[in-house]
C-alpha positions as CSV (number, residue, x, y, z in Angstrom):
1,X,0.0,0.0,0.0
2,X,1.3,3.7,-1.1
3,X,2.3,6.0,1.9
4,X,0.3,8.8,2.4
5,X,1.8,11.9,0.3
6,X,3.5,14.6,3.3
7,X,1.1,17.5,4.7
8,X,2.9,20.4,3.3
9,X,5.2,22.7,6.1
10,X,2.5,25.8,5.9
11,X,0.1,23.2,7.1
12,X,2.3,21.3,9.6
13,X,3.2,24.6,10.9
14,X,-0.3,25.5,11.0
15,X,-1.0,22.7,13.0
16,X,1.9,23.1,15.8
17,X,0.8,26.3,16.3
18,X,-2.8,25.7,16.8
19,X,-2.4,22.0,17.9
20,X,-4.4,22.8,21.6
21,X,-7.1,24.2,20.3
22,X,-7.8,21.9,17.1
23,X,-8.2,19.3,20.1
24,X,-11.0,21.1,21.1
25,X,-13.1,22.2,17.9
26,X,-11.2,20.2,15.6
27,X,-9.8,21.1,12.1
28,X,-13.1,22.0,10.9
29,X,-13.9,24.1,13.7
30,X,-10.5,25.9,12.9
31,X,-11.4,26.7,9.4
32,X,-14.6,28.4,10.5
33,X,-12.5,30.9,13.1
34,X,-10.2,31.5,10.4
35,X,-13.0,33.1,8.1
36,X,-14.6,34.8,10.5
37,X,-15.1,38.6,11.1
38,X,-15.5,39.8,14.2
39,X,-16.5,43.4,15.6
40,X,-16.0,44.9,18.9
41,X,-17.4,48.2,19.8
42,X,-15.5,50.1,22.0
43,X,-11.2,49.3,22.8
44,X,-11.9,49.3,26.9
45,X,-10.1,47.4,29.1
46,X,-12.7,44.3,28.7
47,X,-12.9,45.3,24.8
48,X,-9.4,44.5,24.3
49,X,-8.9,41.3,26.4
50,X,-12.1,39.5,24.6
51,X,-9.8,40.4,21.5
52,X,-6.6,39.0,22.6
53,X,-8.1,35.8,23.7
54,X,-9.7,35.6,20.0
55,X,-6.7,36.5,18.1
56,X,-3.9,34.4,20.1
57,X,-6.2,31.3,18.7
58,X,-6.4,32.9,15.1
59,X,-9.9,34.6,14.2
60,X,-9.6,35.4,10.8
61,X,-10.4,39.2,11.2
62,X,-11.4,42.0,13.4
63,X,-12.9,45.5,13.5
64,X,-12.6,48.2,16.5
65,X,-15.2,50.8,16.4
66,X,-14.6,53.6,19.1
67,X,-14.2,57.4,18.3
68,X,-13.2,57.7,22.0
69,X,-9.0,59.4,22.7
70,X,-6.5,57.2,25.0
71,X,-7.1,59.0,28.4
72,X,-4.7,58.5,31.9
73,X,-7.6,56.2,33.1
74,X,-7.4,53.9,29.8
75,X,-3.4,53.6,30.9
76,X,-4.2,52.3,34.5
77,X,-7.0,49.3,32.9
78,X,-5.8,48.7,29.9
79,X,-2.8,46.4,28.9
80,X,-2.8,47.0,25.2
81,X,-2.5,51.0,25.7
82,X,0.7,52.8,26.8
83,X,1.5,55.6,28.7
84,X,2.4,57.6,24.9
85,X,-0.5,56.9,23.9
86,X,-2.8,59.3,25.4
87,X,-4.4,61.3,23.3
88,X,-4.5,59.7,20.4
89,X,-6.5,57.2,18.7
90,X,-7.4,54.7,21.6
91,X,-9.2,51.9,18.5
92,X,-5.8,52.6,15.9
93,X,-3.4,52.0,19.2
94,X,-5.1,49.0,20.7
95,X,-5.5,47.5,16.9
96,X,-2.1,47.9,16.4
97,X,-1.0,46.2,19.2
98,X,-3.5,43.6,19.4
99,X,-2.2,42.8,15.7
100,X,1.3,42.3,17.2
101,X,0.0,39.0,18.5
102,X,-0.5,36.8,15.7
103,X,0.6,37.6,12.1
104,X,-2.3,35.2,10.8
105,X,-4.8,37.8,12.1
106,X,-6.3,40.6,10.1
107,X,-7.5,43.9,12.4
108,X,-8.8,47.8,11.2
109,X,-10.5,50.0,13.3
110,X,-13.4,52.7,13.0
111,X,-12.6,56.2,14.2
112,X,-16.1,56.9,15.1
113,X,-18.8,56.5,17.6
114,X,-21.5,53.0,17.5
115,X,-24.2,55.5,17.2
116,X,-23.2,57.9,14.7
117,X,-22.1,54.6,12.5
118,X,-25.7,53.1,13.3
119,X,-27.5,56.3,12.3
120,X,-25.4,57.2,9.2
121,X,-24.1,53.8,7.9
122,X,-26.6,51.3,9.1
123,X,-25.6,48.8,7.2
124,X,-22.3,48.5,8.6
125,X,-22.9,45.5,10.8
126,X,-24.6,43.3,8.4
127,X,-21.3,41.1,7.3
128,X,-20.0,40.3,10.6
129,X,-20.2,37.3,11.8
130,X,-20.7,38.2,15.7
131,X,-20.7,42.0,17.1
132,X,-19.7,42.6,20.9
133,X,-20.2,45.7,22.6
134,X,-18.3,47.0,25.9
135,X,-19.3,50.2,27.6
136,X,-22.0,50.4,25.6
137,X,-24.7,53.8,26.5
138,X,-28.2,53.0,26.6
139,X,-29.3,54.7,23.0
140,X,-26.7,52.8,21.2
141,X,-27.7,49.1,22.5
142,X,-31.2,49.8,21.9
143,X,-30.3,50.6,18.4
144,X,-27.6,47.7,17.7
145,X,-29.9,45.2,19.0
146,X,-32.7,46.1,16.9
147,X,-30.6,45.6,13.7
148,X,-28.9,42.8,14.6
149,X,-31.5,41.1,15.8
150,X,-33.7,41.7,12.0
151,X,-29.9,40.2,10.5
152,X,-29.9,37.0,13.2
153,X,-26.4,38.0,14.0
154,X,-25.5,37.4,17.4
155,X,-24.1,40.2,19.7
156,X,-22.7,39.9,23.0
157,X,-22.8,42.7,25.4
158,X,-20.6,43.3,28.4
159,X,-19.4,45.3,31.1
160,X,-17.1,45.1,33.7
161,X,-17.3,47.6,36.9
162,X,-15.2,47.2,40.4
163,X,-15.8,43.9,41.3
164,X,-18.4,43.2,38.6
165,X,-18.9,41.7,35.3
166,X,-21.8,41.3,33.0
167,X,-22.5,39.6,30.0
168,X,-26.0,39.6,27.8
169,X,-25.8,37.5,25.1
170,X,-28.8,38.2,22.3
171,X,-28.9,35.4,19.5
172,X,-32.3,34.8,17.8
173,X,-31.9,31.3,16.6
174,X,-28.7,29.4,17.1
175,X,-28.2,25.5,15.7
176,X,-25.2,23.5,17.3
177,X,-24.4,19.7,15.4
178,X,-21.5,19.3,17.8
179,X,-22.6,20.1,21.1
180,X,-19.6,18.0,23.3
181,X,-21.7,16.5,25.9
182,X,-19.7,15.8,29.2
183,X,-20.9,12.1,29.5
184,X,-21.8,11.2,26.1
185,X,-23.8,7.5,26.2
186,X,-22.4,5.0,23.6
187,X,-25.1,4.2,20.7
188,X,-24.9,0.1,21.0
189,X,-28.4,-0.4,20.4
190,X,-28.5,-3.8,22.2
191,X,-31.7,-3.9,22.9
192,X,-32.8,-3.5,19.1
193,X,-29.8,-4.7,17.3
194,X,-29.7,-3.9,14.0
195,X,-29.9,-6.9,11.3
196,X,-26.2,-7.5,10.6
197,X,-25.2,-6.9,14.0
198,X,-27.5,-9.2,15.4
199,X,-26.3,-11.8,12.8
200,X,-22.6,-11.4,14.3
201,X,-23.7,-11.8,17.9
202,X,-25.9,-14.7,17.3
203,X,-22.6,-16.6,16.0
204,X,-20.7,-16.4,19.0
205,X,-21.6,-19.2,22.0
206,X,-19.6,-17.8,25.4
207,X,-20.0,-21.5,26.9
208,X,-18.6,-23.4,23.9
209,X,-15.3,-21.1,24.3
210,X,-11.8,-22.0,25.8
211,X,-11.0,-19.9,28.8
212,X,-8.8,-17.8,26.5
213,X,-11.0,-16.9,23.8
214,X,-13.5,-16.5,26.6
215,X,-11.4,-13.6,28.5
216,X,-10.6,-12.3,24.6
217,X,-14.7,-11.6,23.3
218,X,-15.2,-8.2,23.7
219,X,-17.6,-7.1,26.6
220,X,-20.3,-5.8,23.8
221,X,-21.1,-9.2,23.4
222,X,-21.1,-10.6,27.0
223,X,-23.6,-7.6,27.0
224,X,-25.9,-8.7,25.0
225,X,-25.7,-12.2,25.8
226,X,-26.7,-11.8,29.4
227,X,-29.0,-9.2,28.0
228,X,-30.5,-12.2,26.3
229,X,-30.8,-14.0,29.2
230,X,-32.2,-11.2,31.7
231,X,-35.3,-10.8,28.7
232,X,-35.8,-14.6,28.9
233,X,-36.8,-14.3,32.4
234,X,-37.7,-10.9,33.2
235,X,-38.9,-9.6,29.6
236,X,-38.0,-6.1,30.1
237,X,-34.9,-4.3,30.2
238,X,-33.6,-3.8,33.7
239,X,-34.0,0.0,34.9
240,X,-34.1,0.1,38.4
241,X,-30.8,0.1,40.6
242,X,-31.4,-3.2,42.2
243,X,-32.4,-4.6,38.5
244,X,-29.3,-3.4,37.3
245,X,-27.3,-5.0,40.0
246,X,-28.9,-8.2,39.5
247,X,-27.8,-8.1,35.9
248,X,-23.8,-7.4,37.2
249,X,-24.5,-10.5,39.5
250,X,-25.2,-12.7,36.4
251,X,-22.2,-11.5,34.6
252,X,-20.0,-11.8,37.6
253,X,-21.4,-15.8,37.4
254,X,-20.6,-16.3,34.3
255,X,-16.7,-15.4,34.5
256,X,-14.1,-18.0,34.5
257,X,-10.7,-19.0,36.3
258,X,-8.4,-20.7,34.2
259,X,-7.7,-23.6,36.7
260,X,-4.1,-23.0,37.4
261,X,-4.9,-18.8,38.3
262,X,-7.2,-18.8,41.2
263,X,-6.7,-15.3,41.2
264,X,-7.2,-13.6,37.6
265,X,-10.4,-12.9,36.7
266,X,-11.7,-11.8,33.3
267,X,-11.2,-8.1,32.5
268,X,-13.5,-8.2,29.8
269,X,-16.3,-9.1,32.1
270,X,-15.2,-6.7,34.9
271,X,-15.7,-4.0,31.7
272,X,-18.8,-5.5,30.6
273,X,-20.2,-5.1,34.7
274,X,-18.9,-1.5,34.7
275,X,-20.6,-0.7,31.6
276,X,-24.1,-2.1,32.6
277,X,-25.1,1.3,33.9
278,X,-24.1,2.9,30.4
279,X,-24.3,0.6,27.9
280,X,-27.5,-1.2,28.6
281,X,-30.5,0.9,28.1
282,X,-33.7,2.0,25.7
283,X,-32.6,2.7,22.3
284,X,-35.1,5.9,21.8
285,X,-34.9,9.4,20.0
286,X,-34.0,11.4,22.9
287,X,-37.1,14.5,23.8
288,X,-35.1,17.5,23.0
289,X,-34.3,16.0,19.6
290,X,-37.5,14.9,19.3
291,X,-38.8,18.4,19.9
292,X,-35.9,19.6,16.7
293,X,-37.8,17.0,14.6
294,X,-41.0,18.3,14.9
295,X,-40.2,21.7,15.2
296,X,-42.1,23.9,12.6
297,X,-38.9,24.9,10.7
298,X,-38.0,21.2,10.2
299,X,-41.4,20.1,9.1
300,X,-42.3,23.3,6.6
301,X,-39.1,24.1,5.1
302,X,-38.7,27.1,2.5
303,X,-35.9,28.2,0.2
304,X,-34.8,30.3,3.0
305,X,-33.9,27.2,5.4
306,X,-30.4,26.9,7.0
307,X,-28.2,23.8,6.1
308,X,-29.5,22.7,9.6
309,X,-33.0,22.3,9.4
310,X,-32.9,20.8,5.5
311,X,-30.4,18.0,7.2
312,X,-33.0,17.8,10.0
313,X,-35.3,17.5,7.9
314,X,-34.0,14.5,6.0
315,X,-33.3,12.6,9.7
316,X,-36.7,12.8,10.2
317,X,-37.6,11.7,6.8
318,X,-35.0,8.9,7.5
319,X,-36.3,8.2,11.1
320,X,-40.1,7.4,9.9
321,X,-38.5,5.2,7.0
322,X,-35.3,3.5,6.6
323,X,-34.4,4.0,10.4
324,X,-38.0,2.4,11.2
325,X,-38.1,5.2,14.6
326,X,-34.6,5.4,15.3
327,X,-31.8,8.0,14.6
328,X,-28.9,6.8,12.0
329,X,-26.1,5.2,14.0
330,X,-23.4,6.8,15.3
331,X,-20.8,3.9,14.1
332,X,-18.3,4.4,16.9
333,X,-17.9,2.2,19.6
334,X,-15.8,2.0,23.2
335,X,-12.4,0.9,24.0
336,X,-12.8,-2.5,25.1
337,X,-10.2,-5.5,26.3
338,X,-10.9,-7.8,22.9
339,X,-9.2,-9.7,20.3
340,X,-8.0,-7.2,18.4
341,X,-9.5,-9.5,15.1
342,X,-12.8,-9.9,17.3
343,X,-13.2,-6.2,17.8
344,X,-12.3,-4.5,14.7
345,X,-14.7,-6.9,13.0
346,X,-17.3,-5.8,15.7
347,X,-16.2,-2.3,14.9
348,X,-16.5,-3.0,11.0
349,X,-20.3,-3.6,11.2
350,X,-21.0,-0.6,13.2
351,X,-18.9,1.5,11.0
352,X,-21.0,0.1,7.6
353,X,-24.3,0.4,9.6
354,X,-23.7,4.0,10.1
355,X,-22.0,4.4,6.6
356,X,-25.3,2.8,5.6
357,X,-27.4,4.8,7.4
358,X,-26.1,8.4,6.3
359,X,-26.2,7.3,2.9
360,X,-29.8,7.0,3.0
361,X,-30.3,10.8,5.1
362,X,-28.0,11.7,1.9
363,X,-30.6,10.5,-0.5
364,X,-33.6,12.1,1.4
365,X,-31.1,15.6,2.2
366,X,-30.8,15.7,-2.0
367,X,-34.1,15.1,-2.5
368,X,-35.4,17.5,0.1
369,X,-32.7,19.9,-1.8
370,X,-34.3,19.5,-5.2
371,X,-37.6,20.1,-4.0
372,X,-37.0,23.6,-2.7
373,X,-35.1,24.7,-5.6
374,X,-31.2,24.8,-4.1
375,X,-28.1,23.4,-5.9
376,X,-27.3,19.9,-5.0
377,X,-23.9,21.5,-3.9
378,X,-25.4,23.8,-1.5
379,X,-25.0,20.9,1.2
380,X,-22.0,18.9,1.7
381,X,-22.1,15.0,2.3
382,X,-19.6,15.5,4.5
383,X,-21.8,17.9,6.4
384,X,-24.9,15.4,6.4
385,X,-22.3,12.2,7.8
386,X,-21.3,15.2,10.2
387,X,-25.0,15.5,11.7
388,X,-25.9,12.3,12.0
389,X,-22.7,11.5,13.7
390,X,-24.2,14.0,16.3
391,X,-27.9,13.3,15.6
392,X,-28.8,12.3,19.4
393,X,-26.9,15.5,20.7
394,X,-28.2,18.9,18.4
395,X,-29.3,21.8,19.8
396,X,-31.5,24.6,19.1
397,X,-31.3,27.6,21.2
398,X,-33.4,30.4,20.8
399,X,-33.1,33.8,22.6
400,X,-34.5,37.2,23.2
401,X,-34.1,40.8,22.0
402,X,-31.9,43.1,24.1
403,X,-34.3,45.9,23.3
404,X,-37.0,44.2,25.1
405,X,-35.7,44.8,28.2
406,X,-36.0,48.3,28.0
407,X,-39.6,48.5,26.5
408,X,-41.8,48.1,29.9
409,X,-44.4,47.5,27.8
410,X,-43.0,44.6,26.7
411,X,-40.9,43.7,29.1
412,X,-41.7,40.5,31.7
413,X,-40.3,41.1,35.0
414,X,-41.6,38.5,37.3
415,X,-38.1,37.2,36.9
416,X,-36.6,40.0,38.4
417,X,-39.6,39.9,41.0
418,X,-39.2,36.6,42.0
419,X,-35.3,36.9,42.6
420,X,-35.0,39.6,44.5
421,X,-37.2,37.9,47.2
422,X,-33.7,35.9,47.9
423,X,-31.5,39.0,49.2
424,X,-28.0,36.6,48.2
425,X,-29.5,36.7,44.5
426,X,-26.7,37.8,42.1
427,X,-30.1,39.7,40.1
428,X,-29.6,43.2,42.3
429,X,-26.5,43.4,40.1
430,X,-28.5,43.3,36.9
431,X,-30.8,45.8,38.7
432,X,-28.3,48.5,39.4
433,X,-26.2,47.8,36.3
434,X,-29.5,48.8,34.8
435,X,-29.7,51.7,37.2
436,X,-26.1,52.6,35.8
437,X,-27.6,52.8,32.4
438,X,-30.2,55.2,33.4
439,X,-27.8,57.5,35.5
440,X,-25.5,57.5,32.1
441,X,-28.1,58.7,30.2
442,X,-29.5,61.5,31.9
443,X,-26.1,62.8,33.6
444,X,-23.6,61.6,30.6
445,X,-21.3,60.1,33.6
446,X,-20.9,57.4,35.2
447,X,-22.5,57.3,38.8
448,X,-19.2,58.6,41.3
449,X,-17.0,59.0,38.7
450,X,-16.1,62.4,39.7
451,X,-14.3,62.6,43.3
452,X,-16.4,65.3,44.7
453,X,-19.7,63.9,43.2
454,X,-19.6,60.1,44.5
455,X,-22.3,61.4,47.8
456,X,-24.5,63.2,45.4
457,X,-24.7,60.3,43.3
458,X,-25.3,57.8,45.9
459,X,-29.0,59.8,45.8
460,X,-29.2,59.7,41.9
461,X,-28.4,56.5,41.5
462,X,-30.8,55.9,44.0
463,X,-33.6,57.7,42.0
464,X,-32.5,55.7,38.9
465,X,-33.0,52.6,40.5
466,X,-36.4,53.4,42.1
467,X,-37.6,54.3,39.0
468,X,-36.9,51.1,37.1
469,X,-38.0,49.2,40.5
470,X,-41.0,51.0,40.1
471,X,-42.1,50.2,36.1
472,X,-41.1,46.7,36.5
473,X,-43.3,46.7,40.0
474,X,-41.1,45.6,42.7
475,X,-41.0,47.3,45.4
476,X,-37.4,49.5,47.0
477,X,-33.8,47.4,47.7
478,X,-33.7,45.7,50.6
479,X,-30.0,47.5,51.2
480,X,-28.4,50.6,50.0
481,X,-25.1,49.1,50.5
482,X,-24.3,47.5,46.5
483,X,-25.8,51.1,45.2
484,X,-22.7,52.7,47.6
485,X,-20.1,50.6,46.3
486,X,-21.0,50.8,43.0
487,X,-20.7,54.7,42.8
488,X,-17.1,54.1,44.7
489,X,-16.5,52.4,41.8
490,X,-17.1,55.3,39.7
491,X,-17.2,53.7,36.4
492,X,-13.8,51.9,36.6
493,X,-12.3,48.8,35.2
494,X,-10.5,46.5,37.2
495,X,-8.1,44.5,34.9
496,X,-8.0,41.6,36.5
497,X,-12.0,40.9,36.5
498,X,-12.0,42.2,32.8
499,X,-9.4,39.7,31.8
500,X,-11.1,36.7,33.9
501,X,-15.0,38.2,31.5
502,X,-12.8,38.7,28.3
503,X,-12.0,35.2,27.9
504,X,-15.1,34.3,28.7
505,X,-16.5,36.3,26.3
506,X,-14.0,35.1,23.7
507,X,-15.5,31.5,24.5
508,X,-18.7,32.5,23.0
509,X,-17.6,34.2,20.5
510,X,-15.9,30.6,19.1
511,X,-18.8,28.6,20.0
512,X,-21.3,30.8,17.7
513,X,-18.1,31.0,14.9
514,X,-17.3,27.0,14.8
515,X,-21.7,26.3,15.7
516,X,-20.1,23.9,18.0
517,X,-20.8,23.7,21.8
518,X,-23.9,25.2,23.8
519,X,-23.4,28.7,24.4
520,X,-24.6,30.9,28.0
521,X,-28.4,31.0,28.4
522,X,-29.0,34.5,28.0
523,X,-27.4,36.4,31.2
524,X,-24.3,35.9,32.9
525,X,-23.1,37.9,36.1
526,X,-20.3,37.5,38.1
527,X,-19.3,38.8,41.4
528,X,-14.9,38.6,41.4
529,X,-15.1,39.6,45.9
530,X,-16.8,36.2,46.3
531,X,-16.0,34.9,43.4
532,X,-19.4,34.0,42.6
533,X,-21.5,33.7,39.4
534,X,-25.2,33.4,38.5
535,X,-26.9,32.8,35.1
536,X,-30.9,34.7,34.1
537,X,-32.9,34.6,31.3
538,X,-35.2,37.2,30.4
């Protein structure tokens, strides 16, 4: 057989340099960052360190927007801004250094203000592929959400003040294939083995084999063999704990000692007992993929369907035909102490089931295609083997508009209500950060910012606060103590608790790039004194 032709040194090097990381979203994942086009409004502390942690792992390109000079107070929060620097362009300086990071990256920056580019050029956002906004004034997120929300391009807001970091993320529909479960169940489907499998399994007699091939069969099939047995008897799969533990008991009989080892047991059996709890189960289309499948997008599909729904589509066609109820097989299967002849034939008829089973959500995904007018092109067979590799684990996350929250017409606050009954909730933040917002707009400051102001306004903030309180129908804080330390505050970064939000930031950022991994529900707040976080949805 022909050795595989060298990977050229651009991609060698390519792959040295980003070698962690491809671990993580794989080469695939890497290709999307690389094309992507990312703007932040705003080169604050926070602005800068979600940047750095998206350039170090190579995002194809970014875009500052901020119309704001370097001032003394950038210097002290700021790591990408030097003490030279004041006065001058604080999004040219902090692209210029950011670019210093990583020659892959592209970077330019806007000399201007969000809200004069929003009013004058509002077209400006529609090509990037995610927008995040630091320090953002009240006006300016009402407007930016609006439009990005009518584009489905997701923006993330943050702020980081003191002690305290926020993070709103608005998406209006977000699809994820590769989700990364923690625990992710093996698809054996012993309890409904498939027709070629079955044949395999039904070949092999455990009591008819010598106590070497015996301790050699792979623990699959001492699976289903004692599975077998249990359905003789008890006719139903075992579920309960003690059920389950009765089913380890009848494996643990059936192991052998070769009669001159009174002490070595079999390890495939040991593995077959651990794997009882995991391996042996319903074979069934789990309910939040059941709830994709008959989703309205999936059922009435137009020209204007994503990739995601046409694929999902074609599972479901797949599901109520071919797959007679079931999702198309993953094809992988566990490590296992085998033969290594016995389990790469056992891993050969998983792989061709699977191979099988895409082929046929191919057929139905090119049909589906056809019927709604695209090019057969338009969808990859690479990315149809992709889904239904990950059938059992998609996701569909669907959020809510930004400007809601300022609408009390429109707005639901029961959340906000209800949490606030708990005086440890991490929601007062949320309530004074929005209380921030208020005082920003009406005294163009931030609440304490100047020295002899900060007892002033403690009372204005105050009055901000109330106000809100009041729409949203809750009654006055329990404590004036978080509105006193935030105007102590005074508007100020604190790198540290930027840098610790920046990355985190950065995170989402890649997960909405590469559509791989679950992104935060919504609201994130974290409190860096206790080190402390809480998550909301509104």
């Amino acid at each position: 057989m022909a050795s595989p032709a060298p990977k050229s040194p651009e991609q060698s090097e390519r792959n040295r340099k980003y070698d962690r990381q491809l671990r993580l979203w794989g080469d695939h994942g890497q290709v999307a960052l690389e094309g992507a086009h990312v703007c932040v409004i705003n080169a604050t502390g926070l602005g800068t360190e979600i940047l750095k942690s998206l350039v170090l792992p190579g995002i194809g390109a970014f875009t500052i927007v901020d119309g704001k000079k370097v001032t003394n107070e950038d210097i002290g929060a700021n790591f990408f801004l030097e003490a030279d620097s004041v006065g001058k362009s604080r999004a040219q300086v902090a692209t210029q250094m950011l670019l210093e990071l990583n020659s892959d990256v592209r970077g330019d920056y806007i000399d201007e203000e969000s809200e004069q580019i929003l009013y004058n050029s509002p077209d400006f956002f529609n090509n990037f592929t995610v927008v995040i906004a630091t320090s953002l004034a009240e006006k300016s997120l009402i407007l930016l959400s609006q439009r990005l929300w009518e584009l489905n391009i997701p923006l993330i807001v943050c702020r980081s003040i003191g002690f305290i970091a926020y993070m709103r993320i608005q998406v209006k529909e977000y699809t994820v294939i590769e989700t990364h479960p923690d625990n992710e169940i093996p698809d054996l489907r012993l309890d409904r083995p498939f027709e070629t499998l079955k044949k395999h399994l039904d070949t092999i007699h455990l009591e008819e084999l010598s106590f070497k091939d015996h301790s050699h069969v792979p623990y699959l099939v001492i699976l289903y063999k004692f599975l077998e047995k249990w359905l003789l008897n008890k006719r139903d799969l075992p579920k309960s704990y003690k059920e389950r533990q009765q089913l380890k008991e009848m494996i643990k009989e059936g192991m052998r000692r070769e009669e001159s080892d009174t002490t070595n047991s079999e390890e495939n059996f040991e593995e077959a007992i651990r794997a009882v709890n995991t391996c042996v189960g319903c074979t069934e289309i789990p309910d939040n993929v059941k709830n994709i499948l008959n989703d309205d997008q999936c059922i009435n599909l137009t020209a204007k369907s994503s990739s995601f729904w046409i694929i999902a589509k074609a599972i479901r066609d797949f599901v109520e035909n071919e797959g007679a109820g079931f999702l198309p097989l993953k094809g992988t299967i566990p490590d296992m102490t085998a033969d290594t002849e016995k389990y790469i034939t056992l891993q050969q008829i998983y792989h061709k089931q699977a191979e099988a089973d895409a082929e046929a959500v191919w057929r139905h995904t090119l049909q589906l295609l056809r019927q709604l007018g695209k090019s057969s092109d338009s969808i990859s067979e690479r990315d149809v083997k992709l889904f239904c590799r990950h059938a059992s684990n998609i996701h569909v996350e669907r959020g809510t508009r930004i400007a809601d929250e300022y609408d009390s017409k429109i707005f639901d606050a029961s959340n906000i209500v209800q949490s606030l009954e708990n005086p440890e909730s991490m929601m007062i933040y949320y309530v004074i950060l929005r209380g921030v917002e208020k005082f920003q707009l009406e005294y163009n400051s931030y609440p304490g910012e100047f020295d002899d102001q900060v007892e002033p306004d403690i009372v204005k903030l105050k009055a901000c606060i109330t106000k809100l309180l009041s729409e949203w129908g809750c009654g006055s804080l329990a404590k004036d103590d978080y509105v006193h330390e935030f105007c102590r505050f005074g508007g100020s970064e604190l790198h540290s608790v930027s840098a610790f939000l920046g990355g985190l930031a950065a995170q989402e950022v890649i997960k909405f790039v590469t559509n791989q991994y679950k992104p935060v529900h919504n609201t994130f707040i974290y409190d860096a004194v206790t080190s402390s976080s809480g998550t909301f949805f509104f």
